[in-house]
Structure formats: structure tokens, C-alpha cells
N, C-alpha and C positions, 0 to 999 in steps of 0.2 A: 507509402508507409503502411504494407500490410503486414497481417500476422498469422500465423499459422495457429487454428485453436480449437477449441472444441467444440461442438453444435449439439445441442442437445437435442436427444430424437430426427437427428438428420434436418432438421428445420431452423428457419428463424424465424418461423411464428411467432407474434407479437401474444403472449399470454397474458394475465393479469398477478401480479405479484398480489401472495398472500394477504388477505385481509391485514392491516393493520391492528390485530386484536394486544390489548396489553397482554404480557405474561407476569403473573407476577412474580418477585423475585423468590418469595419462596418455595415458589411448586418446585421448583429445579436446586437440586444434590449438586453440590460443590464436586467437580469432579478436572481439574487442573492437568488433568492427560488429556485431556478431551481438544479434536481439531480445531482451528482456529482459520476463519476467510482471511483471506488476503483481497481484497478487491480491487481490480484491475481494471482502469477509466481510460479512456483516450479523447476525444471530442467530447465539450461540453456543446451544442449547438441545435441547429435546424439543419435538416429534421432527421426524425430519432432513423437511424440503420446501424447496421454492423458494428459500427466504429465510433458512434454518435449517441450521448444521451441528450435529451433535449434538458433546460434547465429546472421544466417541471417534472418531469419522470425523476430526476436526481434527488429533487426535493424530498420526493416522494420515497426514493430510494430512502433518503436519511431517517423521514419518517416512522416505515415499518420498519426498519433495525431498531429504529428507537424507541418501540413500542413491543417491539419483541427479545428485549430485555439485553440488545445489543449494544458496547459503550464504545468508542471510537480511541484506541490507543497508536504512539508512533510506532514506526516499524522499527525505530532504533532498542525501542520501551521493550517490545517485542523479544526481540534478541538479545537483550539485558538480562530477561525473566523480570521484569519490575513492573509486571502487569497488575496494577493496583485500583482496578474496579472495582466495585460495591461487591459485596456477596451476593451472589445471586445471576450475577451479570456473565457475559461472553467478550471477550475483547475483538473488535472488528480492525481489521488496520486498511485503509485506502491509499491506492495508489492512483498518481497518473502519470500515462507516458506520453513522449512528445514534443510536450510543452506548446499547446496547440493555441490558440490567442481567448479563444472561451474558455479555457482553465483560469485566466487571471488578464483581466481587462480593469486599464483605469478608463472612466469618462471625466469629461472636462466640463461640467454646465454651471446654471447660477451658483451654488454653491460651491463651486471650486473643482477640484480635483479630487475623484473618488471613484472606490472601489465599484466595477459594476453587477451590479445585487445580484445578475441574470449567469456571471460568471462564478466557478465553481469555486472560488474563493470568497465571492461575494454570497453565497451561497453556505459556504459553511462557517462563515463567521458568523453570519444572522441564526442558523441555526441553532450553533453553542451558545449563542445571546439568549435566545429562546430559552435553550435545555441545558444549562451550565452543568448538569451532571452526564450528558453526554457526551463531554471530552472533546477539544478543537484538535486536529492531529493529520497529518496526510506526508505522504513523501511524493515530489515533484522528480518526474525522471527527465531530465529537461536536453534539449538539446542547443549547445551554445553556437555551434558550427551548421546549423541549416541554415538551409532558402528557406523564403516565405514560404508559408507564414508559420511555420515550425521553428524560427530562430527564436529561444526565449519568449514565446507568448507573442511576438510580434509588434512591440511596442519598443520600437530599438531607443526612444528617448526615455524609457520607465526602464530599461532592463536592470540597472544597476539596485533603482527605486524599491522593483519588484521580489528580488533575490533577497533582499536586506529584509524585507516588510515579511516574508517565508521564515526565514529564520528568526527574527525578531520576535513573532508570534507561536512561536513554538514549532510552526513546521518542518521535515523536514527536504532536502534537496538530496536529488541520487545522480549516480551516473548513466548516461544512456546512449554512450559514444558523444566523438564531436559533432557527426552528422546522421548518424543512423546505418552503421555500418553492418556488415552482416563479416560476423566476426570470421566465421567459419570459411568464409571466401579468402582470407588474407593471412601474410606469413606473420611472424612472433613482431617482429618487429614492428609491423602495420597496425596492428592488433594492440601494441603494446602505445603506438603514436597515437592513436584513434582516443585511447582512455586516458592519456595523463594530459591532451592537450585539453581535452574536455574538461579536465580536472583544473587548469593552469585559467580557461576564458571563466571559469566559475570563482575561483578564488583572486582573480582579476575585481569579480565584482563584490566579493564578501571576504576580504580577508582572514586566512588564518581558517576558513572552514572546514571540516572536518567532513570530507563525504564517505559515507560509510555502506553505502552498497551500489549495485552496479544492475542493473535488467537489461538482459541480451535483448538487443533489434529483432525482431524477426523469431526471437525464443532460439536461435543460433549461435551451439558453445564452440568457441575456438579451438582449434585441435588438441590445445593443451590448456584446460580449465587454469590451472597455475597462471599463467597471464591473464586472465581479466582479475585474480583474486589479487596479485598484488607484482611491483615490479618498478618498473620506471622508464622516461624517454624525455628527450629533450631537458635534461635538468630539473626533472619533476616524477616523486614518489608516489607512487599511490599503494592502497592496501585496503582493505576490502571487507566485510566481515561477512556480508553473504549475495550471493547471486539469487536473482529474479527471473523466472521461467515465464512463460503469457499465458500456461493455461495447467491444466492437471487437477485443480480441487483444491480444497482447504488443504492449509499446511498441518502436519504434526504439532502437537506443542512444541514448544521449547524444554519443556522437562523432561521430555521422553526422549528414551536412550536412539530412538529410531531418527531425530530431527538431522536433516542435513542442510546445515545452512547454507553451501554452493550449489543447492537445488531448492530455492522455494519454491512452489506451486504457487498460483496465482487462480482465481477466479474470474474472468472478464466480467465484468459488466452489464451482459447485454440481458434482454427483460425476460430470455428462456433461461438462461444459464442461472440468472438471480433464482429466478421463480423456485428451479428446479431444487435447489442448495438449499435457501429458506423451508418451502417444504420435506425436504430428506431433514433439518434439525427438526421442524417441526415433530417429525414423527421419530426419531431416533436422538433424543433430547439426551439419554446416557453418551451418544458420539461427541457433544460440543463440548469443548472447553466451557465451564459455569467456575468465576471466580468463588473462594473463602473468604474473600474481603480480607484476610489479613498475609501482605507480602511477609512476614516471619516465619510463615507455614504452609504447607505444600501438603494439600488436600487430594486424596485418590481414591479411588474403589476397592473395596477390600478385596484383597488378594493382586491388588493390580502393580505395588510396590517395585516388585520386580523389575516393571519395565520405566521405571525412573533412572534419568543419566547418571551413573555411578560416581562423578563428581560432583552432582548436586546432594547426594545423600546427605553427608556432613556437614552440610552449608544449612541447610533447611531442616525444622520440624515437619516429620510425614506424618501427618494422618492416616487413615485408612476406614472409611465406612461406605 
């Protein structure tokens, strides 16, 4: 289960993500055209490479977002525009693919049955305990049709448990084939079985859910993007509202006329690629998306109007400073 993706400066030099410094929220202009991470997780585990964060590096991960005035929203929220951060803030959305068993592990000990603290649910639920204005939020690209240990987290007596406990919590679940297909290998009809069975073993386990985006295997678009967006096989519809790429950079806003939701760009994860992104906002702080704190109005840089989506115009109050 590899990916095709981007390496920053030809290496994977282990770097040190930016100090942890606060930023505070008012040094930084509301500016709601500005890009937005998508961030792109695969293994939570030992020990950290390519594909792997360890569960202290994550932590850490969450830390300096959180202190550099980054707030954690879903990707559904995302895609909504219902990005409702504090002023001042950036909205971050996390993802993971996979569904690898250090994403989400229960443990069995004296006290019962529980979340394991080291896995990355156990992980960001402590966090937003910690920081309740940091936002609990993540989409699970999970795979229901793999071998171990990629089938649902690998806890085949929790999977039902574990699906319900994501949604119940606010998280959300995406599609990510039944078994990790590589879409671009297969005809319409393969392509089109691969996503709606996927769609049928998940709503097996959470009735009535609504999966609302899809992340190519392998960052591989099928010959005709219109089948992973939406369609049907086997007695089962699906429909889509954006596709997920593994690598490219921050996405576009959402407000901006330029966003194409059957291409999100995605960030990986890994400790150059972070490093690299944190530093470029750091220094080009007019680039990031910085919320108004108020969803009724749609805040930009003056003169920048123009490049708002023409059907948002009339829906929202623009500003301009």
C-alpha cells in the first residue's frame, strides 16, 4: 500500500517542525481566500518513515498547529464553507488512509474496554479534552475489503463498534475502494464495483451513512473521473461531493472561484513535508486562509473580490480590507 508523492528537497530527512511558538490571533488579517492543509496520515506506529508517524511525533504534530493558531475542522465542514473558527484562526482538516490498526485500537485491561491513548483516536480525543477550542474532527478513508491488517483497523470483533464510535463523535468516514484498488488499472464497471461495495460493507456497519468523498489508492484517477464521483453497482448508489489526491499542497479555499472539489490536494504527513508548509505560512501568512470568526460574512483582501465563486457572492456579506 504505497503512494506516489512529493519529497521535499529530494530527501526524507528527518527535520524538526517549527518551534511551537503561539501566534496570536490578532497579529493575522482575516483573509478567507487564503489556502487551507488538508493533511494526509497513514500509519500511526513504530517507527516513524515514509508512511509512519510515531504516536509522539502526532502529538506533536497536533501541538504546533495548535499553537500556531491552527483549529482542526471536518472535511465535510470544509466543503460546506461552514468553516466557523475563532477570528483569527486557520482551519486544518486531517485525514487518514487505510484504516491501519494504529489509527484506532481498543485495549482490553482492568478497567474494561478502551480506547488506546497511543492510537490516533486515542490521541485526538485527549487532545480536544485538553484544547476544546481546537476542534475534534478527522475523515477515516478506511478500507472494508482488505487483508490484514488494513481491514477496518484490524480489530474484526470492534469493527461495527469502531465505525459507530467515528460517527458518533463527530468524525467523519470516506471511501477508499473495498480493497485499495488502483482505479486507473480497471474498466467502468470494476471501478464502479470497487466503490459502491465499499460503500454497502460500511453502511452494513453504520446504517443510513452518508459517505461523502472518495481518495484515490495510489492518487490514481480512473479513465473517467465521473465514476468515482458518483454512479452505482450491485444495487447500490453512490455520489460524491469531492475527490482526494495524496499529495500537491494546500487546497484552494472553498470560496475561491479557482477550488475544484474532484481534485483536492492533500499534504502527507511526513516530518519534511510538515516542516516545509508550516514554514512557507509562517513566512507568507497573507497565503493562509485566517478565519472572521463570523460564518455570515466572507472576509478578503482588498481588491481580491473578484476571485470569489460567483455563486457565493449573494449568499454572503464580502468584506474587503
Amino acid at each position: 500500500m504505497r503512494r506516489l508523492g512529493t519529497v521535499i528537497a529530494g530527501t526524507l530527512l528527518a527535520v524538526s517542525l517549527s518551534s511551537p511558538t503561539r501566534v496570536p490571533a490578532e497579529s493575522l488579517q482575516p483573509n478567507e481566500l487564503g489556502r487551507v492543509m488538508i493533511l494526509e496520515y497513514h500509519k500511526i506506529d513504530y517507527p516513524e518513515n515514509r508512511w509512519t508517524r510515531t504516536p509522539e511525533n502526532f502529538r506533536h504534530d497536533l501541538e504546533t498547529l495548535y499553537s500556531k493558531g491552527y483549529r482542526a475542522v471536518n472535511l465535510g465542514d470544509f466543503l460546506d464553507r461552514r468553516i466557523k473558527t475563532p477570528k483569527g484562526t486557520t482551519p486544518v482538516v486531517f485525514t487518514f488512509d487505510d484504516s491501519s490498526p494504529g489509527q484506532f485500537r481498543y485495549v482490553d485491561g482492568a478497567g474494561g474496554l478502551t480506547i488506546d491513548a497511543k492510537s490516533a483516536v486515542g490521541i485526538l480525543d485527549q487532545f480536544s479534552r485538553e484544547h476544546p477550542d481546537f476542534g475534534r474532527a478527522a475523515t477515516f478513508f478506511v478500507l472494508p475489503g482488505a487483508s490484514k491488517p488494513n481491514r477496518l483497523f484490524n480489530q474484526p470483533e470492534y469493527e461495527g463498534k469502531k465505525l459507530q464510535y467515528l460517527v458518533n463523535q463527530g468524525y467523519e468516514i470516506g471511501n477508499h475502494t473495498l480493497w485499495h484498488a488502483n482505479l486507473g488499472k480497471y474498466d467502468e464497471a470494476t471501478v464502479r464495483t470497487q466503490i459502491a461495495e465499499a460503500q454497502q460493507w460500511i453502511q452494513r456497519l453504520v446504517p443510513d451513512y452518508r459517505i461523502r468523498t472518495i481518495a484515490l489508492p495510489h492518487g490514481v484517477y480512473p479513465k473517467n473521473v465521473d465514476w468515482a464521483m458518483r454512479g452505482s453497482a450491485k444495487g447500490t448508489s453512490y455520489s460524491h461531493d469531492a475527490i482526494l489526491m495524496v499529495a500537491g499542497g494546500p487546497a484552494m479555499s472553498p470560496f475561491d472561484r479557482r477550488f475544484e472539489p474532484t481534485r483536492l490536494p492533500r499534504i502527507q504527513a511526513v516530518e519534511a513535508d510538515l516542516t516545509f508548509w508550516l514554514r512557507y505560512f509562517d513566512r507568507n501568512p497573507q497565503e493562509r486562509f485566517v478565519s472572521d470568526g463570523d460564518p455570515g460574512t466572507l472576509t478578503v483582501p482588498t481588491g481580491r473580490a473578484d476571485g470569489i465563486r460567483r455563486e457565493i457572492v449573494s449568499q454572503v456579506k464580502v468584506i474587503e480590507r
